[in-house]
Structures are given as structure tokens and as C-alpha cells.
N, C-alpha and C positions, 0 to 999 in steps of 0.2 A: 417392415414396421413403419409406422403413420409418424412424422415427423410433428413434435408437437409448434403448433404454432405462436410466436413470441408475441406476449402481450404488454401492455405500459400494465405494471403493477400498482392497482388501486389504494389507497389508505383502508385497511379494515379500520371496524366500530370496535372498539373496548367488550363489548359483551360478546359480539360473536367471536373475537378472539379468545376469551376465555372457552366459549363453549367447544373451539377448535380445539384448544388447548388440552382439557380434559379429556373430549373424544379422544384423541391420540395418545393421552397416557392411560386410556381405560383400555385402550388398543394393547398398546404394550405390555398391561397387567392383563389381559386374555392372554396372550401369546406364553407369559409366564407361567399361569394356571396350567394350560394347556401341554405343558413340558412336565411341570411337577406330579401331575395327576396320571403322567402315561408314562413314563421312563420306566427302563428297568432295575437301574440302577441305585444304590442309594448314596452317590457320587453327587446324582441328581437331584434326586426326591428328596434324600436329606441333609445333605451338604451345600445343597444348591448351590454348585460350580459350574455356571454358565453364564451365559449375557445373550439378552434381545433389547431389539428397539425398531426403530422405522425410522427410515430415511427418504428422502426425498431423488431425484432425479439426478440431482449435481453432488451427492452422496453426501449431504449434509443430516446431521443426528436432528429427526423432528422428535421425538420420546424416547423413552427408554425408560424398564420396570425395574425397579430395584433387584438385581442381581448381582455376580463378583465383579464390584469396583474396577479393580485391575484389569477384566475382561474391556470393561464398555467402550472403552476410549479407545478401543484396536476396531471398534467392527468398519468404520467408514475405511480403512487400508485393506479389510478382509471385503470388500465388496468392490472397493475399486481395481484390484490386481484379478479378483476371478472372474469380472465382468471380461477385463482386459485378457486373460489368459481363453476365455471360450470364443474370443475373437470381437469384441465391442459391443457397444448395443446393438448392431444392426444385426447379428445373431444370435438376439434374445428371443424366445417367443413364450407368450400368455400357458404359463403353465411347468416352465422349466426350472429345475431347482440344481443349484451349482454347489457341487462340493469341492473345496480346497481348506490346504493344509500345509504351506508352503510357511516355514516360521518365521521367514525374513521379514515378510510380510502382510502373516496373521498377527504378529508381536506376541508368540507366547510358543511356546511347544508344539511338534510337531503330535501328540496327542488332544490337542484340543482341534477340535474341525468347526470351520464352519457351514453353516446348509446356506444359500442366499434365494430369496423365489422373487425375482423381479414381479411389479404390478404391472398392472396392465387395465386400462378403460378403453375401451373400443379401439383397442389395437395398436393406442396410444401410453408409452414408458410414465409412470408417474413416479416413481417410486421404488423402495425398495423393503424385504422383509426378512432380517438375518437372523441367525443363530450361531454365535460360538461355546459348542461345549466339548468338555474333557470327557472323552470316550476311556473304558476302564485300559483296553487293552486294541494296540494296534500297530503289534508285530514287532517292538523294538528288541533290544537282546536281552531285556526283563521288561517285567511289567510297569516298575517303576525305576528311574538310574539316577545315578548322581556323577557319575565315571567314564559317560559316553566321551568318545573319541569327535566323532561328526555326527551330522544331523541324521545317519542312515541309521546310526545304531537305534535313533529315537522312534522310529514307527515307519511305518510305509507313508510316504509322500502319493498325494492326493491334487496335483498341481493346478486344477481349474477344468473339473469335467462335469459334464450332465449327469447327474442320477436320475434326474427325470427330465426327458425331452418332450415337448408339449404335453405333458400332464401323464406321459407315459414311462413307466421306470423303467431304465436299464437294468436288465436281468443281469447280465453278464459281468457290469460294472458294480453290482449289488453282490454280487457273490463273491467278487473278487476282496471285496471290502470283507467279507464275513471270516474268508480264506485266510485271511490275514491279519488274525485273532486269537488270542487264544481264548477267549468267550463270547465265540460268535453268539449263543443265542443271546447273550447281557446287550452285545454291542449292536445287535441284530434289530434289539425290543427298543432300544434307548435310540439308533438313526429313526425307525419310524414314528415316535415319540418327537421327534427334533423337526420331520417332515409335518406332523400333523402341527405342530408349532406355527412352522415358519408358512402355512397354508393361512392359520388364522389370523394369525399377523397379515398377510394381504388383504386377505377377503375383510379385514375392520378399515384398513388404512382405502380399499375401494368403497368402501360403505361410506366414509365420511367426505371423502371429491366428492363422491356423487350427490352427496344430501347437499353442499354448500358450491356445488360447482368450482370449477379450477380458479377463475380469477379470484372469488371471495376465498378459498381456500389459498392460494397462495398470498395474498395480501397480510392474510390472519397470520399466516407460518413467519414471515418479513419481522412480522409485526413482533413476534413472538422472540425472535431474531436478536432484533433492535434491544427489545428490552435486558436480553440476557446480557449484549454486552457493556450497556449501559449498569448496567448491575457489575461488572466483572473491573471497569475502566475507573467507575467511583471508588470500588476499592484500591486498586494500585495506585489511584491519585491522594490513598491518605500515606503511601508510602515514600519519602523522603529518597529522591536520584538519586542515584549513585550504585556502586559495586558492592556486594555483600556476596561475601563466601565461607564455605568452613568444609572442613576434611571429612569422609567417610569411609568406613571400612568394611571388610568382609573378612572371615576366619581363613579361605581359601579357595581355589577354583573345584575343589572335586577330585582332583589328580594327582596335588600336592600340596603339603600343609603348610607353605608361605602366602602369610596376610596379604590381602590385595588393597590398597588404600587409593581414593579419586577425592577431587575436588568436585566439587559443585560450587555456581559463581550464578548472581542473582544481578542483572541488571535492570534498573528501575530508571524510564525517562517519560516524566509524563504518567500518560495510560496505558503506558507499553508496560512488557515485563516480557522481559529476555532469559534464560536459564543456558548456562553454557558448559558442556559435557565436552568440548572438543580436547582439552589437554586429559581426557580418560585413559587408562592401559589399553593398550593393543589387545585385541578379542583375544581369549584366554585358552588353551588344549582340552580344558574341563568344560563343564555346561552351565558355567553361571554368568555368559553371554545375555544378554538383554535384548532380545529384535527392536531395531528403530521404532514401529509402531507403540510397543509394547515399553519402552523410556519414555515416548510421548505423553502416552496414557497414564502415567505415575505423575506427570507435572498436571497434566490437566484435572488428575483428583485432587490434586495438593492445593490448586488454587480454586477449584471451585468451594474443596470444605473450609474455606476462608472468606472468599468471597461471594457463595450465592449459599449460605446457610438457609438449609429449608426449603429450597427451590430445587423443582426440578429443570435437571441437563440440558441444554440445547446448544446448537454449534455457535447460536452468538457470543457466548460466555466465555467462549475460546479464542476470539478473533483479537484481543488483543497478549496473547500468548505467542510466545517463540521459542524453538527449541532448537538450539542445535548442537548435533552431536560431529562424530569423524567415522568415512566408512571404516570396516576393519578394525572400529575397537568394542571395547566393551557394553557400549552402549549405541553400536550401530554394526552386528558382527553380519559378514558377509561368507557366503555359502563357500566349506561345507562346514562352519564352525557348529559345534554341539551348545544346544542350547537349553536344555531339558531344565533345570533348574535357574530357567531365566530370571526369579522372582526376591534371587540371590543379593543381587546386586542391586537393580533397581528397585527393591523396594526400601534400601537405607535411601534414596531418595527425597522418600516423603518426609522421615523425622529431621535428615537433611536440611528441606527445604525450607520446614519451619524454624531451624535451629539458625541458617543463615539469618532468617529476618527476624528473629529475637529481639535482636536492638534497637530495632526501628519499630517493632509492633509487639511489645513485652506484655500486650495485656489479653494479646489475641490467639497466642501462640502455646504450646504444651511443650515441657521436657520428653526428653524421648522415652517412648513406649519400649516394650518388649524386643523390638523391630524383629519379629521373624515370624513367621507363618507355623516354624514349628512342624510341618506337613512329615506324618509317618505313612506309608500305605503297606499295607500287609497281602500274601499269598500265599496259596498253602494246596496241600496234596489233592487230586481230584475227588469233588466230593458230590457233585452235581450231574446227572447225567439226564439224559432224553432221547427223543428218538427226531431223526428229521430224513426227511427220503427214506427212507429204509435202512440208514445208520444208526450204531450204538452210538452215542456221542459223549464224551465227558467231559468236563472244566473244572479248573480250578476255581477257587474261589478267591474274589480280590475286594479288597474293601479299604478302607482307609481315611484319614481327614485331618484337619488342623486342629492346634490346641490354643487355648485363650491365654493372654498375654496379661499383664498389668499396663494400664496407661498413664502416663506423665502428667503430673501432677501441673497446674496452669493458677491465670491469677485469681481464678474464679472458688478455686478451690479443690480439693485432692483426684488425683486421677481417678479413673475408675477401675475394678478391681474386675479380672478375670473376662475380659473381652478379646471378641477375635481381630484381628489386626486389622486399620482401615482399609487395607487394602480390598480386603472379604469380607465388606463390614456387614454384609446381610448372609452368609454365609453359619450354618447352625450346629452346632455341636450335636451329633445321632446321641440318643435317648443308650443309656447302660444298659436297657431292658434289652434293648432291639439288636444293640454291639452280641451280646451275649447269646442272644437267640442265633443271631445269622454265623455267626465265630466261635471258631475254637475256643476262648477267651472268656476270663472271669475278671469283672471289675472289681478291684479292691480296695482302691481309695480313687476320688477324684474329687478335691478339697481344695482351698484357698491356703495357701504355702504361707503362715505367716513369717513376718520379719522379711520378707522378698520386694519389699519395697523402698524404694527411697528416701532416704529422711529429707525433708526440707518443713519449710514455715508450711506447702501445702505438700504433704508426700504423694509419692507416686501409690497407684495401684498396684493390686497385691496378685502376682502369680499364682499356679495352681502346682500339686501335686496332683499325679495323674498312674497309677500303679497299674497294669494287666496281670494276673496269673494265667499263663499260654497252656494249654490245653491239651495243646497236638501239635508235634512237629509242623516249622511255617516256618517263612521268611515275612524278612521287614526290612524298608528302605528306608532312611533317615535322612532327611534334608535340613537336619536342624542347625541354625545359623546363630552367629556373635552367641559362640559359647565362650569366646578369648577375653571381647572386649563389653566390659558391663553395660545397660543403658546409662547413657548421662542425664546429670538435673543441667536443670538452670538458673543463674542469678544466688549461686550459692548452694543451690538443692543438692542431693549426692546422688553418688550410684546406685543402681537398684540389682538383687541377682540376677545376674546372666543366665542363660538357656543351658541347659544341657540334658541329656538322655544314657541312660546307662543300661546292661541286661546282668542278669544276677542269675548265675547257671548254677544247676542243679550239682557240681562239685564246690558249690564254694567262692567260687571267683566271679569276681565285677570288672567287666568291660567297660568305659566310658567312650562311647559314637561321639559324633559331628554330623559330617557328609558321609554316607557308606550307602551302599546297594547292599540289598541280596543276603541281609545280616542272615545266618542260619541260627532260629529260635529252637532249641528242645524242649519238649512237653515239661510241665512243669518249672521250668526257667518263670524270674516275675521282669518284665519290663516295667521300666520307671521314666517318664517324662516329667521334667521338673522347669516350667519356662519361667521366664525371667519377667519381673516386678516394672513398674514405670519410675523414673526419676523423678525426684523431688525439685521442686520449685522455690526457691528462697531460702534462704541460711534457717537450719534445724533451731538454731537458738531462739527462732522469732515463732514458734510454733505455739497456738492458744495448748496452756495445761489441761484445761478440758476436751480440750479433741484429742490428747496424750490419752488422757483417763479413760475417753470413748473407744480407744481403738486397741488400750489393755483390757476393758472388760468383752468386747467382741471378739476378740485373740486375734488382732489381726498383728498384732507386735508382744516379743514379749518385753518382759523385764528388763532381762539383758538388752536387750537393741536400745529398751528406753534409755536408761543406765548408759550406755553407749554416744546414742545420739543428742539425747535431748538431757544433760545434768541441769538445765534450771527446774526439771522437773521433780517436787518431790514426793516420795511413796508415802502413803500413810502409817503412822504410827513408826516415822524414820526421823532423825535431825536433821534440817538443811545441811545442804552438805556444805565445808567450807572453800573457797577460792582460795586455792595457794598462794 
């Protein structure tokens, strides 16, 4: 491989930096396309749980497509350990695509893989063209766990090997991955889907060197650079020095049901901004471990959706972030700790982070959302069969996704009602038509919960009711989180309902889940998801009576809550009520 030669980096022009710009996030939204349009899955096609972007040589983030948040900020770790694991650059060649799976540092589950296909211009490394996404099934001891022991129970490990060596695929390697499925053809359709991805993504990111040549091309990227973090340094310079901390929590690790509580500590000097994880628990026996990359990538959402509102990603917006964690704890767990529900923990992070800076930036920040992802996945008896070599083959069927949260009412005004949590924040709720068609499964209700929200001056967003009638004998894994402890407001605002899921069998009796694997559903039994509301903003007493009035005649509250929360308000054709 042709070693690229070091040049003085020129100043790009303001236009052709834009038009850099654009190219490579149109790049990025091809490679998107490209993935939703071919998958097998509808993990993919309608969940869209995955992350692409294009990176540059020194594995810095040049674009990225609006994908799962949580993903984005792991792929420069996922490109630098499998570069490193196939033996460095100097054992790359124009055509080879790297699959690894190593969770320590992918930052997420050993079910999400990434595919990476280095670029290449005449022989010369420019670049890079990833994909990390969540495969339905890849050999763990279910399809979905919350209970895993270590990282083996979670999937087969993929530690940095070629799927394709110059443009040629490993059969052997390809089969082995199928082997170790229990939907090989799902997982079969969805890698070559992830291949044709991570091809287009190259072939745009060489289309655009080559029209603007390398030194105006990287000038423009610099340039690109500069501005993000310039963008990133003016905001932490409206934030006031100093330490800023506050507590957060978990229901439990997955294995047993004592709360697990960490601090988070916000240090602000200047343009810097420090986040400090290192007094966190010791990595956990259950799987709500957090991989180093994957903590990273929670701080790096939390400040960009404060400070580059509206702007897309680049690695400058990060340069003046710091993170650090402790090997061996919860938020930097070291092999063979189980990590499958990594999203557990780190993602009280994000409401976290803004709850710390509250006091310093009370006009920029939200009370806490639903904080959980809510994620059920479901599996059930073989129902799907086909023919491949000359085998009967049959699968199971696996499907599954997240549910909408209420969000935290801010100073702008009320949360909003039934959205999915930022972490997934482009991530889609599948269509009832389509649940129904591919599933056992009848939708019965899937409504806005009233009264699940926070009372404050701006309440929080309203949670959902979410009802199945099961059909046919199936299993369901539950990851649902802070069923214990409610969302909080802020500045007065209250709590809003907390998460929880329950199954209502067909003798009568109601189960209330958490964290469970593997729940056995009988036909007929109705599952109930009921997630939790966003916290209210400012003391309920300062709330306008006609935005009361507005959200009793919408039902998004009733009587009682008014009555409850808000007594300066009064009903019609009632007496002011009198103060004792």
C-alpha cells in the first residue's frame, strides 16, 4: 500500500467547503438508503437500528446520516480496533471489508457488527466506510437476554476478520457467520444489505477526492473541522467553571433486583468540559455494563444536542470534550463482563447530563424524559421455512422494537408527548398493519396514557399505552428500565409515571416484568406496555389556566390530576375553591 504523501494543508474557500460538506452528508444519506432499501429485516428497514458515516484516514467522523444516535459516536472505535486487529493499514487492500464484534470496543452489544471497507485511490488509504448494525440473531443463548453471565452467552464474537479479501468474499467465513444463527436466511439478507451499504459509502466518499482532489479536499474537511468546534467551545464558554454533579440510577443489573446508583460530575474550565465517570460501580454480573466507546458516545450526544442544534456531526464538535471513565467499572467494563443491555445504564447519562447543568443553563435544558428505551423483542415457534443446498431449512421468527416515551417539559414550553428516546431519536415506531401481518399478534390499543405526565408551570409529555392480544404461543424479552424510580421535573416541576410492562394470562393473573428474558407468552394472554410520561418544569401552581383547559378538553389529563395538581384552577359551573 502507496504511502500517502504529507502536504502543508491549504485554507479552503467558504463555498467549496460547503459544497464538500454537502457531498459527504449526501454520501452518507446514500449509504442509508442503501441499507433500508435492501435489508431483511425490519430491525432495519423499520426500526432503523443502525449507524453509517465516512471517516477519513486518522479515523476521524467527516458525515454521518441520521441513524441510532447511540450508535454514531462508537463507529471511529469500531474502525480503529479492526483496522488494528487485521494487522494495521499496511494489510488493507482496495476491496476488503472487515467484520468485527468485539463489545469492548464496538461500545454496544456483541449483536450489533460492524462491516468497515477501507477507500482506496490509486492504491493510496483515504478513508473509511462503516456500518454498525444489530443483526436479529447471532448465536447467544436467546435471541434477546437481559441475564447473560459474560460476553459469550451474547453472540458469537467476530474479533477483526475479512469477509471480503480484495473484493473477494470469504465463503468459509460467510458460512460460519450464517452457522451461527438461528435466521440464517434474515441474517444472511441483512450482512449483504450492510455489504452493498458499506460499498456505496466508498465509491461516494472516492467520487468526491477525486472531483476536488486531496489537498482542496482535505483543506475543506480542516476547515469543516475548525468550525464544529468552534461552534461546540462557544457554547461551553456560556457555561460558568466550576463542578456540577447529580446522582443517577438504575432498577438493577439483570441478575438481581438491588438499584444500582452513579454519580455523574460536570467539569467546566473555559472551552473545555470534562464529564467524570471514574467513582462509578465496578462492572456489574448482569449486562447493564456500558463499553468505554459506547459512554463516550452518550456524552458526545448530550453535548452536541446543546451545542450544535441543527448542525450536522463532525469530529471538531468533540475536541473539546473529555471523558473519563475507570477500567473494570460500569462504564468502562473489561472482558469477559456481559454487556447486552449496555443502554441500561448509560443512557440515564444523557437526562443526567442535562440535569447536572440545570443551574447554570435553566433555559437550555429539559426535566427528565421517560429515560428508557422501553426495547421488547419477541420470538416464537418456527414459522418460516425454505430451501438452501438442498436443505429443508426453518426459523423462527424474531421481531421487536422500542416504545415512545413522554419528554421533559423545558422553558420553552411542555414536553413532548410520546416520542422515542434521544438516544434513537430517528429510530420509527413499525406501522400496527405491518406488526400484525408479520406476528402472531393483534394490536389493541396504542394511545397517549393520559394523566402520565408531570405536573409543572410547563408539564412534561404524555406516555403511551400500548396493549398486544398474543396469538400463538411466543416468548418476549423485556429490557424495561426505571420502573422504581419515576422521571423527575425540574425547578419545582413533579414526577411523571414511570415505565412498566405487565402479561395478563389467560387464568386470570397479572405478572408485573422489569429486566426478564425468555418471558413464556400463551395464546391469548394480552401484553400491556405502559411507559413513563416526562417531568414537569416549574412549580404546577404557575401553570396558565388555559393551557389546563387545553389539555382537559384533548384528555391529555383528567379532572382528577387537575384537581390534584393544579387547585388555582377552576372547573366550570364549580365555586372557587376556598384556601384553608
Amino acid at each position: 500500500m502507496k504511502a500517502m504523501t504529507p502536504r502543508a494543508v491549504s485554507v479552503a474557500d467558504p463555498v467549496t467547503t460547503e459544497v464538500i460538506r454537502h457531498a459527504l452528508r449526501s454520501a452518507a444519506g446514500q449509504m442509508k438508503r442503501t441499507l433500508l432499501r435492501t435489508a431483511f429485516s425490519p430491525i432495519i428497514y423499520e426500526v432503523v437500528d443502525f449507524a453509517v458515516g465516512l471517516y477519513d484516514r486518522e479515523f476521524r467522523l467527516l458525515a454521518q446520516a441520521p441513524t441510532l444516535a447511540l450508535k454514531l459516536g462508537t463507529l471511529d472505535s469500531c474502525i480503529r480496533h479492526a483496522v488494528a486487529a487485521v494487522g494495521g493499514e499496511d494489510s488493507l487492500e482496495d476491496g476488503d471489508l472487515i467484520l468485527y464484534n468485539i463489545p469492548y470496543f464496538t461500545g454496544a452489544h456483541p449483536q450489533d457488527i460492524a462491516l468497515i471497507a477501507p477507500v482506496f485511490i490509486d492504491g493510496v488509504l483515504v478513508g473509511y466506510s462503516p456500518c454498525k448494525t444489530h443483526m436479529v440473531d447471532l448465536a447467544g443463548k436467546d435471541p434477546y437476554s437481559t441475564d447473560t453471565i459474560d460476553v459469550h452467552q451474547e453472540a458469537t464474537i467476530f474479533p477483526g476478520v475479512k469477509l471480503y479479501r480484495a473484493g473477494v468474499r470469504n465463503e468459509e467465513l460467510w458460512n460460519l457467520v450464517l452457522a451461527n444463527s438461528r435466521a440464517p436466511r434474515v441474517v444472511g439478507g441483512d450482512l449483504n444489505a450492510v455489504v452493498g451499504c458499506v460499498r456505496t459509502g466508498a465509491r461516494a466518499l472516492r467520487a468526491i477526492i477525486e472531483k476536488h482532489g486531496h489537498e482542496e479536499f482535505r483543506a475543506a474537511v480542516e476547515r469543516i473541522f475548525d468550525h464544529g468546534e468552534a461552534q461546540s467551545r462557544a457554547f461551553i464558554e456560556q457555561i460558568p467553571d466550576g463542578r456540577y454533579s447529580t446522582e443517577c440510577c438504575i432498577d438493577n443489573n439483570g441478575r438481581d433486583d438491588t438499584p444500582i446508583t452513579f454519580n455523574l460530575t460536570i467539569e467546566v474550565s473555559g472551552s473545555e468540559l470534562m464529564v467524570d465517570l471514574t467513582d462509578a460501580p465496578d462492572q456489574q454480573p448482569g449486562p447493564v455494563n456500558s463499553p468505554g466507546p459506547g459512554t463516550v458516545s452518550m456524552m458526545k450526544l448530550a453535548l452536541a444536542s446543546l451545542a450544535a442544534v441543527g448542525e450536522d456531526a463532525n469530529e471538531g464538535q468533540f475536541r473539546p470534550l473529555t471523558v473519563k471513565t475507570r477500567p473494570s467499572s460500569l462504564f468502562e467494563p473489561t472482558y469477559p463482563a456481559p454487556v447486552f443491555v449496555y443502554w441500561a445504564a448509560s443512557l440515564q447519562l444523557i437526562d443526567g447530563f442535562y440535569r447536572a447543568l440545570a443551574a447554570a443553563l435553566p433555559e437550555a435544558v429539559a426535566a427528565e424524559s421517560g429515560s428508557d428505551m422501553m426495547v421488547f423483542m419477541w420470538w416464537g415457534h418456527q414459522r418460516m421455512s425454505y430451501q438452501r443446498r438442498g436443505t429443508q431449512w426453518k426459523e423462527p421468527w424474531i421481531d421487536g422494537g422500542s416504545t415512545p416515551i413522554g419528554q421533559g417539559g423545558h422553558s420553552g414550553g411542555d414536553g413532548s408527548n410520546a416520542l422515542i428516546h434521544i438516544t434513537e431519536s430517528v429510530l420509527r415506531i413499525g406501522p400496527a398493519e405491518k406488526w400484525e401481518a408479520q406476528n402472531p399478534w393483534l394490536v389493541e390499543k396504542r394511545e397517549l396514557a393520559p394523566d402520565s405526565c408531570g405536573p409543572g408551570r410547563h408539564r412534561g409529555g404524555l406516555g403511551v399505552d400500548f396493549h398486544l392480544r398474543v396469538l400463538a404461543e411466543c416468548f418476549v424479552t423485556s429490557t424495561v428500565e426505571r420502573t422504581k424510580t419515576p422521571p423527575r421535573g425540574l425547578f419545582g416541576g413533579g414526577e411523571a409515571r414511570p415505565n412498566s410492562m405487565a402479561i395478563h394470562r389467560t387464568d386470570g393473573s397479572v405478572t408485573q416484568y422489569g429486566k426478564r428474558t425468555a418471558i413464556l407468552v400463551e395464546a391469548d394472554s394480552r401484553f400491556e406496555a405502559h411507559s413513563g410520561g416526562g417531568g414537569g418544569y416549574g412549580p404546577p401552581g404557575e401553570r396558565d389556566v388555559q393551557l389546563i383547559a387545553s389539555d382537559l378538553t384533548d384528555g391529555y389529563v383528567t379532572a382528577e390530576h387537575v384537581r390534584k395538581y393544579y387547585p388555582h384552577y377552576v372547573f366550570p359551573h364549580e365555586p372557587p375553591r376556598q384556601e384553608p
